[in-house]
N, CA, C and O atoms as CSV, one atom per row, in Angstrom:
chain,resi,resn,atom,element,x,y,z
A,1,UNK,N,N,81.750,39.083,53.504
A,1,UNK,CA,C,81.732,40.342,54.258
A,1,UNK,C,C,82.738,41.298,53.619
A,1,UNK,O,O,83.935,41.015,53.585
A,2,UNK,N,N,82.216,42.501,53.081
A,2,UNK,CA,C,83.166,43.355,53.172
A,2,UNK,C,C,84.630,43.738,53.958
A,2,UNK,O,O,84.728,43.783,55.184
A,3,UNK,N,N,85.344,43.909,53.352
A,3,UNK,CA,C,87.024,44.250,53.695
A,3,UNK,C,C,86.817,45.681,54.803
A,3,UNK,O,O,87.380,45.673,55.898
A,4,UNK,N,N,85.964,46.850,54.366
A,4,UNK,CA,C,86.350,47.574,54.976
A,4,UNK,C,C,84.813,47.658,56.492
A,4,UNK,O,O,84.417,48.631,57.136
A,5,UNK,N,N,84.359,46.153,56.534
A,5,UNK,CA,C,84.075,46.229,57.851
A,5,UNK,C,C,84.048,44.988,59.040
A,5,UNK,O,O,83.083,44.226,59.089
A,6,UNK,N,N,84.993,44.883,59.819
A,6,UNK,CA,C,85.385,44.120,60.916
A,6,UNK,C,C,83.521,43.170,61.746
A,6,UNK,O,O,82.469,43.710,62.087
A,7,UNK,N,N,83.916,41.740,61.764
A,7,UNK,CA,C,83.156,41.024,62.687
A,7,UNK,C,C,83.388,41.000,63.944
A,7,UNK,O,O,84.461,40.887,64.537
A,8,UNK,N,N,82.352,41.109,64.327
A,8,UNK,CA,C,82.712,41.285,66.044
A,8,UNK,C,C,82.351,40.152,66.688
A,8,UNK,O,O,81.611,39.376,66.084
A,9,UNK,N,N,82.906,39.745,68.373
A,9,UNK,CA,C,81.767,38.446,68.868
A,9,UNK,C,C,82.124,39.177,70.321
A,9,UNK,O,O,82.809,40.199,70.369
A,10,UNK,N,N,81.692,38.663,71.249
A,10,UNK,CA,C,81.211,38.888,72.354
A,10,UNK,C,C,82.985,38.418,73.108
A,10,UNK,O,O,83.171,38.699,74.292
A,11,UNK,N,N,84.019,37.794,72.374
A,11,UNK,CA,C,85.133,37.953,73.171
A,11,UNK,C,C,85.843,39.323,72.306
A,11,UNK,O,O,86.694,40.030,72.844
A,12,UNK,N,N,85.592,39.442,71.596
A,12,UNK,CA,C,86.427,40.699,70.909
A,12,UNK,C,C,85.992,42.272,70.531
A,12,UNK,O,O,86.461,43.092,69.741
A,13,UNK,N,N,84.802,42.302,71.533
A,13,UNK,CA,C,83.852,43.273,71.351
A,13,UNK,C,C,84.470,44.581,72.044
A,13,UNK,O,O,84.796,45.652,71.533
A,14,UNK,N,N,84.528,44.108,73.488
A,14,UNK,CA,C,85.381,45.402,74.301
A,14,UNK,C,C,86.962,46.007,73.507
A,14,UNK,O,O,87.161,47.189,73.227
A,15,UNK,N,N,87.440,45.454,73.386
A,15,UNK,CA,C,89.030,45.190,72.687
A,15,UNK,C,C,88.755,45.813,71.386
A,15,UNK,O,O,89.631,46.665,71.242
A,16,UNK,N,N,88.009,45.813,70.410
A,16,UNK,CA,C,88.017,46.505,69.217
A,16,UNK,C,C,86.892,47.711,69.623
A,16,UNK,O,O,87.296,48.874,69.607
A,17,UNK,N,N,85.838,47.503,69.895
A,17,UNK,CA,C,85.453,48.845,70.349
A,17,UNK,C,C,86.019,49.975,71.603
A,17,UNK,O,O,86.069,51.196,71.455
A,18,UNK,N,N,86.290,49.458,72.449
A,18,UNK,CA,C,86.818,50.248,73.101
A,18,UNK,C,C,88.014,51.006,72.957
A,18,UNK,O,O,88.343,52.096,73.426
A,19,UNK,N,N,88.931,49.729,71.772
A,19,UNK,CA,C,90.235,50.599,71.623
A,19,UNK,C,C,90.172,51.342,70.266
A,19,UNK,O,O,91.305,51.626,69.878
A,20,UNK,N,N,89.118,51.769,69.370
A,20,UNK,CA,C,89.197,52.213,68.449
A,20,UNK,C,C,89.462,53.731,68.616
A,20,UNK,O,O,89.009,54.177,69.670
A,21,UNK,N,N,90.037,54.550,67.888
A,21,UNK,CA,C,90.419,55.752,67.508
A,21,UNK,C,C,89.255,56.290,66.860
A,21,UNK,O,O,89.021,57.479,67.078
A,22,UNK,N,N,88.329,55.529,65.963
A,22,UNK,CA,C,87.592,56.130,65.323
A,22,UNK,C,C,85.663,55.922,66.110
A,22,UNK,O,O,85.442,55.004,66.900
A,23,UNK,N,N,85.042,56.473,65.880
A,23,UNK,CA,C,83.703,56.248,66.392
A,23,UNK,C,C,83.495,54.645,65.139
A,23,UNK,O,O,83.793,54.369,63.977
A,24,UNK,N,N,82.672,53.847,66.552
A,24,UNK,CA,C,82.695,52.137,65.684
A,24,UNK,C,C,80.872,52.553,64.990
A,24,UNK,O,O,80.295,53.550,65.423
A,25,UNK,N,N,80.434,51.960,64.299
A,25,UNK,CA,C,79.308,51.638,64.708
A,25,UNK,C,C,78.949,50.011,64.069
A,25,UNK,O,O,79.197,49.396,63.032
A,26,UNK,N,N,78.172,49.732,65.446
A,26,UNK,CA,C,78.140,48.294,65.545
A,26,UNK,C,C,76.798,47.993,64.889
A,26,UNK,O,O,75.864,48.644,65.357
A,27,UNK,N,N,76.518,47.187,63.954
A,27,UNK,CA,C,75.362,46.475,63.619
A,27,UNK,C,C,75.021,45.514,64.348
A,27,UNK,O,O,76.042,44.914,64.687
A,28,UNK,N,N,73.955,44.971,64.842
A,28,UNK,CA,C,73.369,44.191,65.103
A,28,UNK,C,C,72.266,43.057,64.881
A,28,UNK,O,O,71.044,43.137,65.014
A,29,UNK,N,N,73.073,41.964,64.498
A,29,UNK,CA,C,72.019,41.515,63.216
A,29,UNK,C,C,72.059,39.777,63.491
A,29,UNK,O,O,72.703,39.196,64.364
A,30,UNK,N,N,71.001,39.072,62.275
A,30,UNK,CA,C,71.117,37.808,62.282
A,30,UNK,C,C,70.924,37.384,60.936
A,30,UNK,O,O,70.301,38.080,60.134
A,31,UNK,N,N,71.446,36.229,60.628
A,31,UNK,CA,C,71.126,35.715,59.797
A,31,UNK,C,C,69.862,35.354,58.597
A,31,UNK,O,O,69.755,35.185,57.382
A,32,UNK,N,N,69.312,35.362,59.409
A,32,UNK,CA,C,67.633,35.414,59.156
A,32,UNK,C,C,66.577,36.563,58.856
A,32,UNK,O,O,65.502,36.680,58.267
A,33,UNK,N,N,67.594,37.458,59.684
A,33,UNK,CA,C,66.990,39.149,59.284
A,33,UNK,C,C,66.419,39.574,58.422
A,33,UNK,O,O,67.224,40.497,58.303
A,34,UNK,N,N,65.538,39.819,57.453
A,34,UNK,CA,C,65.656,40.358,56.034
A,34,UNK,C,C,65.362,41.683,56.058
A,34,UNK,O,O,64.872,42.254,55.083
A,35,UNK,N,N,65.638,42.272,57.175
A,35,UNK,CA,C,65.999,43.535,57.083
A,35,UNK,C,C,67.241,43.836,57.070
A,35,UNK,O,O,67.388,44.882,56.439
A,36,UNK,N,N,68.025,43.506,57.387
A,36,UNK,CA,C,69.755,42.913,58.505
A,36,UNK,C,C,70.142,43.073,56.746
A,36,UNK,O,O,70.923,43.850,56.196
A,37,UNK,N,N,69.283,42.040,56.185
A,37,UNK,CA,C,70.174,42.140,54.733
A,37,UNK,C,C,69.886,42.995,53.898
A,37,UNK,O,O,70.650,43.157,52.946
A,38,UNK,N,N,68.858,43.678,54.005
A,38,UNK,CA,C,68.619,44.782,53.330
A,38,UNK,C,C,69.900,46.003,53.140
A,38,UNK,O,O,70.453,46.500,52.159
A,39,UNK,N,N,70.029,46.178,54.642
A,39,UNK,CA,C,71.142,47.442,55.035
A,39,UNK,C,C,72.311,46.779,55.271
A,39,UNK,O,O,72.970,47.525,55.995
A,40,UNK,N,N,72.881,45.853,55.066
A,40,UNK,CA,C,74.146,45.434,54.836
A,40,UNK,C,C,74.298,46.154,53.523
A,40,UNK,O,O,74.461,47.353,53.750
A,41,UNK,N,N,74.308,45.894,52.296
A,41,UNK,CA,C,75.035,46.974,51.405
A,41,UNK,C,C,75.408,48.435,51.624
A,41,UNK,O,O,76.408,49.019,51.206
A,42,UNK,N,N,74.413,48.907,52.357
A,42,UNK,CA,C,74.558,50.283,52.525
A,42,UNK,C,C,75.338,50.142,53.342
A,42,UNK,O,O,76.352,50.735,52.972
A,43,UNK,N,N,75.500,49.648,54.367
A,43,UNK,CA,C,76.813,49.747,55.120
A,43,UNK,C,C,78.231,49.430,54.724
A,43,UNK,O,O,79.081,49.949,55.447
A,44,UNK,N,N,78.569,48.854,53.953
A,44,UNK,CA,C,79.615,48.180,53.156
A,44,UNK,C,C,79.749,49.418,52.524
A,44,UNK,O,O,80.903,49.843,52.558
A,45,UNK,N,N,78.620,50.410,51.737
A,45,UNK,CA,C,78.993,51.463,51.107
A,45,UNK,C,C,79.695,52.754,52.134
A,45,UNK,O,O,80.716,53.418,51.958
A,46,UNK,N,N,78.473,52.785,53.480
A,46,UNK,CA,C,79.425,53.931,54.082
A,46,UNK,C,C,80.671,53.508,54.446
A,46,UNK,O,O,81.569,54.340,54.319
A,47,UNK,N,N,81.007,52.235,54.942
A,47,UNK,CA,C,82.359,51.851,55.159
A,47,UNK,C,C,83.608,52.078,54.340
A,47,UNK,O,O,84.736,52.442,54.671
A,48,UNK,N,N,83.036,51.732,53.082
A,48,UNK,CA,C,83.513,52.917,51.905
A,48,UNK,C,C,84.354,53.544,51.354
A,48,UNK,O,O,85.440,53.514,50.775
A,49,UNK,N,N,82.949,54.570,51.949
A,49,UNK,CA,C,82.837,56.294,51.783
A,49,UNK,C,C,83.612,56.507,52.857
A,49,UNK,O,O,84.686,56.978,52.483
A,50,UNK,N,N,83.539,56.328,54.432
A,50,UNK,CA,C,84.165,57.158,55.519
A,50,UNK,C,C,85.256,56.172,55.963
A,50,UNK,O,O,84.921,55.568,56.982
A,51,UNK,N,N,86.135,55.930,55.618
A,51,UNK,CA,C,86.953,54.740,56.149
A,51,UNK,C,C,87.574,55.671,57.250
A,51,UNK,O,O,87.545,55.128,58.355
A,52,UNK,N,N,88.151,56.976,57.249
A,52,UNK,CA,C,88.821,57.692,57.777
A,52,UNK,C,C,88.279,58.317,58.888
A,52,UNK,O,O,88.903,58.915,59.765
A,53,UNK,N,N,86.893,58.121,58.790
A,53,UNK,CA,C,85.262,58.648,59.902
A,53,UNK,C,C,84.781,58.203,60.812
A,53,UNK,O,O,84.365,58.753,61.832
A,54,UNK,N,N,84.806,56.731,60.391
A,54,UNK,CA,C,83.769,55.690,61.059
A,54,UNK,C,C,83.916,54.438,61.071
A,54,UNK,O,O,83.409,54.082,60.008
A,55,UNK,N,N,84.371,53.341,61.717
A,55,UNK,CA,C,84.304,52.185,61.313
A,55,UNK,C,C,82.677,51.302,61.840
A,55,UNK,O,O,81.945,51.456,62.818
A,56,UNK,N,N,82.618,50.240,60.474
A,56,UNK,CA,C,81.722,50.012,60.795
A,56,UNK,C,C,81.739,47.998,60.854
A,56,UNK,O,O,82.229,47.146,60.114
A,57,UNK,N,N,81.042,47.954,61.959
A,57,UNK,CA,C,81.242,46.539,62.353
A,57,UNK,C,C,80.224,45.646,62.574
A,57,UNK,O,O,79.165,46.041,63.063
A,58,UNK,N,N,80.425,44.327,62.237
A,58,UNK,CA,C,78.703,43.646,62.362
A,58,UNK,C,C,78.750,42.157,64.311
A,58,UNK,O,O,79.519,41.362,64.854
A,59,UNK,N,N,78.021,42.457,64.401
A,59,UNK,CA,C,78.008,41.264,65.703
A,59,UNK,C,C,76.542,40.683,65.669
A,59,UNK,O,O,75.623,41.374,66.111
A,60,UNK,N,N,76.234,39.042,64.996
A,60,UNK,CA,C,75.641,38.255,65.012
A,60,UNK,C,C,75.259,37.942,66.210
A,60,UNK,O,O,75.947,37.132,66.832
A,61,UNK,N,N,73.787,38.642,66.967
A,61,UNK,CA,C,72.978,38.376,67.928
A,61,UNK,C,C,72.332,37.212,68.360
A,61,UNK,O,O,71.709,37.112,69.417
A,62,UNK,N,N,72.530,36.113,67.313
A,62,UNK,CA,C,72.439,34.797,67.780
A,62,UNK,C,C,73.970,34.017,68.428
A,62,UNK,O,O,74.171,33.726,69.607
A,63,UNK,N,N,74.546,33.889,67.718
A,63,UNK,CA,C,76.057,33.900,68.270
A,63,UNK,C,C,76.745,34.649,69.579
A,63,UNK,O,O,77.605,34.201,70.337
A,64,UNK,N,N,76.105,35.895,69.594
A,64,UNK,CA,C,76.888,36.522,70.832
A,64,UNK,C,C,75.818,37.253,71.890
A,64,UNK,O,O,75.680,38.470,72.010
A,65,UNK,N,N,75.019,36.110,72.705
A,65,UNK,CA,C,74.229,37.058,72.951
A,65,UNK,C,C,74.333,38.025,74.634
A,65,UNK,O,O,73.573,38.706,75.323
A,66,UNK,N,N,75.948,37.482,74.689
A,66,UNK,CA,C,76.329,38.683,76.356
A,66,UNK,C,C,76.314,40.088,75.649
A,66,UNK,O,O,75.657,40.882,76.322
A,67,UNK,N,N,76.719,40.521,74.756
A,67,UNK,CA,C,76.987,41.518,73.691
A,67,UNK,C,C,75.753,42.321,73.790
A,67,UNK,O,O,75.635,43.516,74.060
A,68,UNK,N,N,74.717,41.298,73.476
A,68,UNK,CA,C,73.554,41.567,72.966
A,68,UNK,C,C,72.656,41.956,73.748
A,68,UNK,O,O,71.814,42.794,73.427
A,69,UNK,N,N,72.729,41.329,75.007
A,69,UNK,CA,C,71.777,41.763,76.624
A,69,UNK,C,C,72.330,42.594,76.897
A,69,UNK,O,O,71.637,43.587,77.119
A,70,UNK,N,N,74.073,42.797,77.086
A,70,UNK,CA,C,74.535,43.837,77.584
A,70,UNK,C,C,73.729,45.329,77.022
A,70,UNK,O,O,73.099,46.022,77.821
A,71,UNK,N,N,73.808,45.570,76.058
A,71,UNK,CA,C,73.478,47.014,75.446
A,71,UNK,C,C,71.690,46.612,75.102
A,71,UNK,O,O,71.186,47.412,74.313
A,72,UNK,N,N,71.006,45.808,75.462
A,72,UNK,CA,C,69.609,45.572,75.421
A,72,UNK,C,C,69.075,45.699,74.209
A,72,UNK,O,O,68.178,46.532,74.077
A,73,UNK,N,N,69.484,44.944,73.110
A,73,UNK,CA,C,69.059,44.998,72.315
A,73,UNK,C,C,67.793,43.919,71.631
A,73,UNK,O,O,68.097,42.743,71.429
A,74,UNK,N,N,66.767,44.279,71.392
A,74,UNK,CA,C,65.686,43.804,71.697
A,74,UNK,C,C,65.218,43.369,70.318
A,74,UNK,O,O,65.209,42.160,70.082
A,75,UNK,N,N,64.690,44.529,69.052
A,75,UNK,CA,C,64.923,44.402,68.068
A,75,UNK,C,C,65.928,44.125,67.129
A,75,UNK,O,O,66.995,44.608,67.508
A,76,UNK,N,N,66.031,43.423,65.841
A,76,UNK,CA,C,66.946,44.279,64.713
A,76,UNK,C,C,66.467,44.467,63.301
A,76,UNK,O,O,65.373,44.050,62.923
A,77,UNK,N,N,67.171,44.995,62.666
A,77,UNK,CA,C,68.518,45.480,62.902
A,77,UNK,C,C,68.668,46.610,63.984
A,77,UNK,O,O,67.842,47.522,63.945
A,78,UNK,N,N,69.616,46.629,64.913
A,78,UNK,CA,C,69.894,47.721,65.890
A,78,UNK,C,C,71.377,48.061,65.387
A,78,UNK,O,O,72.287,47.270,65.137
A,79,UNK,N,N,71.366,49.370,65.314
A,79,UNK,CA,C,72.805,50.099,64.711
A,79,UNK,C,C,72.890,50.336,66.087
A,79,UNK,O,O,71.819,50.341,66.693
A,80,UNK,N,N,74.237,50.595,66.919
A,80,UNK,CA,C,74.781,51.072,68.148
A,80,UNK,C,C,76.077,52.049,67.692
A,80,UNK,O,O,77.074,51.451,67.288
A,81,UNK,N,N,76.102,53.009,67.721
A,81,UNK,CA,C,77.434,54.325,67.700
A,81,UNK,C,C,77.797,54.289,68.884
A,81,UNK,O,O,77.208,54.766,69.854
A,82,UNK,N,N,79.080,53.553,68.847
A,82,UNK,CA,C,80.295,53.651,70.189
A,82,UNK,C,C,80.874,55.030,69.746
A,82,UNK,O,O,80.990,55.341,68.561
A,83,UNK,N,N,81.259,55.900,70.880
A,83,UNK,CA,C,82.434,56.800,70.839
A,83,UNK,C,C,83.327,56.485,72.171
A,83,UNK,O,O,83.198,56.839,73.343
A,84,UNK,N,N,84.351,55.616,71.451
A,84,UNK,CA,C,85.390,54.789,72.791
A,84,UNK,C,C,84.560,53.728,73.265
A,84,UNK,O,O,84.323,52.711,72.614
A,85,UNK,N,N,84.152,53.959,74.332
A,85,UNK,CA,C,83.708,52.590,74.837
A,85,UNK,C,C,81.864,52.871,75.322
A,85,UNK,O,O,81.028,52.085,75.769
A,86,UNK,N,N,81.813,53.873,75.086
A,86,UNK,CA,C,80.166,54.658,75.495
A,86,UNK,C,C,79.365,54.474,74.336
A,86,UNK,O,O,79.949,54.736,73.285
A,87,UNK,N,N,78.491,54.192,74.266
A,87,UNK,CA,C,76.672,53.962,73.530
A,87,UNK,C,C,76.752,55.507,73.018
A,87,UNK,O,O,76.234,56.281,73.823
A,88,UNK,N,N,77.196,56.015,72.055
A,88,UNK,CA,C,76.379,57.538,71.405
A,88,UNK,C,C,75.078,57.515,70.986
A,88,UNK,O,O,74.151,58.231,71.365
A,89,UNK,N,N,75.078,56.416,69.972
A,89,UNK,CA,C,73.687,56.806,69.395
A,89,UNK,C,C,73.273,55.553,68.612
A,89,UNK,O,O,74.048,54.859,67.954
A,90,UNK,N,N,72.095,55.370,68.746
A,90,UNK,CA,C,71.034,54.158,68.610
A,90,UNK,C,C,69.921,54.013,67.703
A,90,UNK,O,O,68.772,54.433,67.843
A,91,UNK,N,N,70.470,53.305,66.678
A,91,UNK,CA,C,69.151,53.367,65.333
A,91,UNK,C,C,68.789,52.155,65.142
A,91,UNK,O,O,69.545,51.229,64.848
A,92,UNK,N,N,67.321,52.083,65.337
A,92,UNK,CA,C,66.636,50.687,65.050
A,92,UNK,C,C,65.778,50.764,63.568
A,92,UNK,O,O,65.036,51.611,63.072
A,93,UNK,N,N,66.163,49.736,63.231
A,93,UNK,CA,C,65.655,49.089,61.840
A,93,UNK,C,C,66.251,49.898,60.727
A,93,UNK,O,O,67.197,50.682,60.650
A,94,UNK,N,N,65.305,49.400,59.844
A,94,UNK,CA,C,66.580,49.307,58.217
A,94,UNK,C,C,66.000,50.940,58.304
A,94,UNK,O,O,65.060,51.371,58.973
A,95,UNK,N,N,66.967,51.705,57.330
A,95,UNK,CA,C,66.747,53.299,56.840
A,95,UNK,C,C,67.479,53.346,55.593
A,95,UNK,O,O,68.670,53.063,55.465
A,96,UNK,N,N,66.586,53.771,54.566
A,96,UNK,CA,C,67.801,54.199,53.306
A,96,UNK,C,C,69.150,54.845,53.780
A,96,UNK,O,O,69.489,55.238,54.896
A,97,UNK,N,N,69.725,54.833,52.736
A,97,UNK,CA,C,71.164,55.233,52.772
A,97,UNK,C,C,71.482,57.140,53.496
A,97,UNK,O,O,72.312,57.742,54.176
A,98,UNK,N,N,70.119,57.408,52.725
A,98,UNK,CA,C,69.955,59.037,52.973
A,98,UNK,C,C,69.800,59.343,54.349
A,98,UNK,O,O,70.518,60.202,54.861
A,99,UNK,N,N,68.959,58.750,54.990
A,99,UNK,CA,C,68.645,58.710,56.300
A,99,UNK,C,C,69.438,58.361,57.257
A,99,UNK,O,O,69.550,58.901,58.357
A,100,UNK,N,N,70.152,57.200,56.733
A,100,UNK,CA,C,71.059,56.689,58.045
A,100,UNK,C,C,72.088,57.928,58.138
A,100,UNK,O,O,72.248,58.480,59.227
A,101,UNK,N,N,73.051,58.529,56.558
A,101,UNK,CA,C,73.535,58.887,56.623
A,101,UNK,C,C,73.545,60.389,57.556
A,101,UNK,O,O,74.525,60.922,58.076
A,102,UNK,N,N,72.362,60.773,57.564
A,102,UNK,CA,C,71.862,61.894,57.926
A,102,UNK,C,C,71.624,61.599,59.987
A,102,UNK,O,O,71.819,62.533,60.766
A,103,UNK,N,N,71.311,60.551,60.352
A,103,UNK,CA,C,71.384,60.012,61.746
A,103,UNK,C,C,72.993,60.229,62.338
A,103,UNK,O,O,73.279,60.845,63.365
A,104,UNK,N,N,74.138,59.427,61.230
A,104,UNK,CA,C,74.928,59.338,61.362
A,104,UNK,C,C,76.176,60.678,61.269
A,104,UNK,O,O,77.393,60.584,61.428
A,105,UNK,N,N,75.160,62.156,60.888
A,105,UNK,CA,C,76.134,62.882,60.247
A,105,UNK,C,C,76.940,63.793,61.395
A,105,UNK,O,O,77.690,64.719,61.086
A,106,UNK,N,N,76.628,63.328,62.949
A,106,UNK,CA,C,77.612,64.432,63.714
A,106,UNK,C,C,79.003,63.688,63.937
A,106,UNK,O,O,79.990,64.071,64.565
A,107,UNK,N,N,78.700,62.077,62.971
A,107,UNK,CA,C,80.355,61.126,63.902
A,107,UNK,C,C,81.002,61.057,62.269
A,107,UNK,O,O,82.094,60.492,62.208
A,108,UNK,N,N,80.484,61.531,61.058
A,108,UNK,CA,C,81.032,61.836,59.795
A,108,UNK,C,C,81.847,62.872,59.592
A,108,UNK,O,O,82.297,63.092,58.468
């Protein structure tokens, strides 16, 4: 896993998202995904690019799944944009780099 993005689990989820300074955004993914692995690089890249913007964090939906019912996540990959402890904004499945970035560009 990339350095500049934090694992999450279902005991450390509130506590790093909620207390972050920066807008989180949470991946939502599994092992098995092969989409999940598709957009892992690109995320490792915006993590990056915006270290100062955005942090970006992954939580394994087989492993944590109070996390995972909580915010209803049904598909993945599901991207979730916390601002503090609130749901901003919600992107399902893989998107080039251009696109996400462009989803992502009011918390950049």
């Amino acid at each position: 896993m990339a350095q500049n993005i934090n694992t999450l689990t279902d005991a450390t989820f509130d506590e790093e998202v909620g207390g972050s300074d920066l807008p989180v955004l949470v991946d939502f993914w599994a092992e098995w995904c092969g989409p999940c692995k598709q957009i892992a690089p690109i995320l490792e890249e915006i993590a990056g690019e915006y270290p100062d913007k955005i942090r970006i964090a992954k939580l394994n939906v087989d492993e944590n799944p109070q996390v995972t019912m909580r915010y209803n996540v049904m598909s993945i990959p599901t991207m979730i944009v916390f601002d503090g402890p609130e749901a901003a904004a919600r992107i399902v499945g893989a998107k080039p780099k251009g696109q996400l970035l462009q989803e992502l560009s009011s918390f950049l």
